[in-house]
N, C-alpha and C positions, 0 to 999 in steps of 0.2 A: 181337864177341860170341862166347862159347864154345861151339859147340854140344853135344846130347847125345850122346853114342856108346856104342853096343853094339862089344863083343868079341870076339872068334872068334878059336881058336889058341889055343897058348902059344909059340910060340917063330917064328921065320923071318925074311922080310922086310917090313915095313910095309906094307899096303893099306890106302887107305880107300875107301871104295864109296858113290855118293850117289846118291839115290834123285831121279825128277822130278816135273810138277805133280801134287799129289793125293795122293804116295806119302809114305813115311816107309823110314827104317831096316830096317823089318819088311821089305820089300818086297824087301829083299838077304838076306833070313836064309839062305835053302835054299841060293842061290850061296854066301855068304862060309861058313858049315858046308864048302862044299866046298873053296873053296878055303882054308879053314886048315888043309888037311893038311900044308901046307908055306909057308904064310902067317901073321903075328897078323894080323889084318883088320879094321877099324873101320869098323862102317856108321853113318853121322851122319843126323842129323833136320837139314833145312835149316829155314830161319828160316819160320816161320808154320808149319810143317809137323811132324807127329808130337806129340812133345814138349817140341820147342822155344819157345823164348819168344812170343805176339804181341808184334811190332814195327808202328809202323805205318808203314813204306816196306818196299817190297822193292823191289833191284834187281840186274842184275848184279853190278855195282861191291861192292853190300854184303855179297851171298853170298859172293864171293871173299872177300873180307876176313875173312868169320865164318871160311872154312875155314882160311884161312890161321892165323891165332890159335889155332882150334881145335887144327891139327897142332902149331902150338908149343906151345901148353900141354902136350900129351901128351909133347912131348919125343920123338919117334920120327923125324923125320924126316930124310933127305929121301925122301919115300914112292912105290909106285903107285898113282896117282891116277884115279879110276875113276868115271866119272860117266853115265847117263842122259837122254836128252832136256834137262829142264832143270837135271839134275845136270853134263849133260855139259858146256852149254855155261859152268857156275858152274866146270866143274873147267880148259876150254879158259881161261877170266880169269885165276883162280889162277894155271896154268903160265905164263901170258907175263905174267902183272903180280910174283910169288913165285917163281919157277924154282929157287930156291934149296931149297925143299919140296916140290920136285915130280923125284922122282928116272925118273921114265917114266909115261906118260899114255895112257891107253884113256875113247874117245869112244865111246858107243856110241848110234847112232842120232841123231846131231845134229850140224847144222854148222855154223860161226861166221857164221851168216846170217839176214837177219829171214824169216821165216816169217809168212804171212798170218793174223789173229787165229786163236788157236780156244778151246775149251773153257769161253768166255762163257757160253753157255749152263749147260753143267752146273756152273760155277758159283751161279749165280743161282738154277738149279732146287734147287740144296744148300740156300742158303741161303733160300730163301721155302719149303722144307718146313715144315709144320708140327708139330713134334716137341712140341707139347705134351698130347697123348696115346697117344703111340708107346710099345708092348708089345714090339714085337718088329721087325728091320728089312726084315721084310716090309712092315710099315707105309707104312715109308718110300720102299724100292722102287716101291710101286705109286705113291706120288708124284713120283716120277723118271720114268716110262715116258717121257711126252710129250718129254721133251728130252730120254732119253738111251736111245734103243732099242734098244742092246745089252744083253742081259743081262750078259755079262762087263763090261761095261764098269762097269754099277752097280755088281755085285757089290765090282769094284774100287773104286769109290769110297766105298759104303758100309763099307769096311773102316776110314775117316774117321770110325763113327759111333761114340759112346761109349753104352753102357744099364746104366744102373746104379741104385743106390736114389736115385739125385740125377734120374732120367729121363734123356732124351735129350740131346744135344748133340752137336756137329760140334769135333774136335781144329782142323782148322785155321782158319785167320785169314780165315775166307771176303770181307768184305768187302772186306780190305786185297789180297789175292789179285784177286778182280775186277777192282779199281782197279789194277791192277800186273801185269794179263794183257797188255796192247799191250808194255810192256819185257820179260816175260817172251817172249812172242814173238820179242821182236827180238833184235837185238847192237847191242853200244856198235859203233857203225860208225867213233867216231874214235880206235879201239885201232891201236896202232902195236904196232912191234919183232914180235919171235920168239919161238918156244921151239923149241931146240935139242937138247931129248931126245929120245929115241925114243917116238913117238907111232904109236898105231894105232887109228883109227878101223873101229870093227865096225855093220855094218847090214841091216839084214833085208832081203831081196831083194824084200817083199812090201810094204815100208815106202817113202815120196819125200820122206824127209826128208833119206838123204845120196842125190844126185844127183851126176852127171857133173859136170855144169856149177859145183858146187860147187868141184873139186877144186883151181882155181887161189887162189883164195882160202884153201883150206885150204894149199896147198903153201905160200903168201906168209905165212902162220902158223905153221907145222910142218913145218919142209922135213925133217925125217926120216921125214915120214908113210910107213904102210903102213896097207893095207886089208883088210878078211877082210869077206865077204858071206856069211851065214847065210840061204839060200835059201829056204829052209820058212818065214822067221820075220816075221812083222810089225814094228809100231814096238816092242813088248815084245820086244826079242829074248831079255834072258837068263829071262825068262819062260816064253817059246812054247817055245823051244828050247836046254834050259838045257844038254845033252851038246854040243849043236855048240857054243853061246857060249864054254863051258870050253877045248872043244878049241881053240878059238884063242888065249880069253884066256891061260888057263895058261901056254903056253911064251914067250908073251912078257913076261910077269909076274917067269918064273925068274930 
């Protein structure tokens, strides 16, 4: 399946940039603006997500795939391949299943490992909102509190919510999503082989999603890994901390 993609640039080396659960395309605009000073940049909607199609699986296996095709249709590749939490680990499948489209690889904040469920909840709380007299997405905020008591965090997810003269509704596949949270958590644990390009996993110092104990595993996947830690920064690194994300990603990009 093709995904949608936004643009940045005119001219350099191919990036594509994937956003994780909840997120879209939008999510990479302020980074990829940055880096098409000396990039074209492609930020894609992964499947259920943004403007992408509903499908009703999601899974590792399939995301790769969608990306993969994606970069062939555009005809750009072989590219830097640039992924997020759950972009990251869809971008880690691509390189060792496609390496042929994946000209250098940046993980950022995610490792080829299952991770204990999470964001069950605020799915569920998404999707049993009641958006059938919602004005404005205060409405719906205040129906979020219980399960998601961050306010960044809502803010973040109500960026999901559409208000229009149609009323309300949620862009993603929330159902297919809930059902497809345990694999999105996890890794295909019976992936074999390598990817032999230069790989650089970035992670926020504040964040335990890439860990120590991670790095044999990651090594047995990416043996050209190298690492950058963004100390200030949570699981959002290019978010919280978008000067230091840059200052790393960039020269490895070049």
């Amino acid at each position: 399946m093709k995904l949608p993609v936004t643009a940045y640039g005119e001219s350099g080396s191919p990036v594509v940039v994937m956003h994780g659960l909840f997120g879209s395309g939008r999510n990479w605009m302020t980074a990829a603006r940055r880096l098409a000073s000396g990039h074209r940049v492609y930020a894609f909607d992964l499947r259920n997500h943004g403007s992408s199609p509903h499908t009703g699986t999601m899974s590792y296996p399939e995301m790769a795939q969608d990306v993969f095709e994606t970069i062939t249709g555009l005809g750009v590749g072989p590219v830097g391949l640039v992924g997020h939490s759950m972009g990251g680990k869809t971008a880690m499948l691509t390189a060792l299943r496609h390496p042929e489209v994946v000209e250098r690889l940046v993980v950022v904040d995610a490792a080829p490992v299952t991770y204990p469920p999470a964001f069950v909840e605020y799915a569920r709380a998404m999707r049993n909102a009641d958006l059938s007299n919602v004005q404005r997405r205060a409405d719906v905020d205040a129906q979020l509190v219980d399960a998601v008591d961050s306010p960044g965090t809502r803010a973040f997810l109500l960026q999901n919510l559409i208000l229009d003269d149609q009323g309300a509704r949620w862009k993603p596949n929330l159902p297919v999503i809930e059902t497809a949270l345990p694999a999105i958590s996890g890794w295909p644990e019976d992936e074999e082989g390598s990817y032999d390009g230069p790989t650089l996993f970035v992670y926020g110092g504040k964040s335990d999603y890439v860990q120590q104990d991670h790095r044999d595993v990651i090594k047995r996947y990416f043996p050209q890994v190298q690492y950058a830690e963004i100390a200030e920064a949570g699981h959002w690194v290019h978010a919280e901390r978008l000067d230091d994300f840059l200052a790393a990603v960039t020269p490895f990009l070049a």
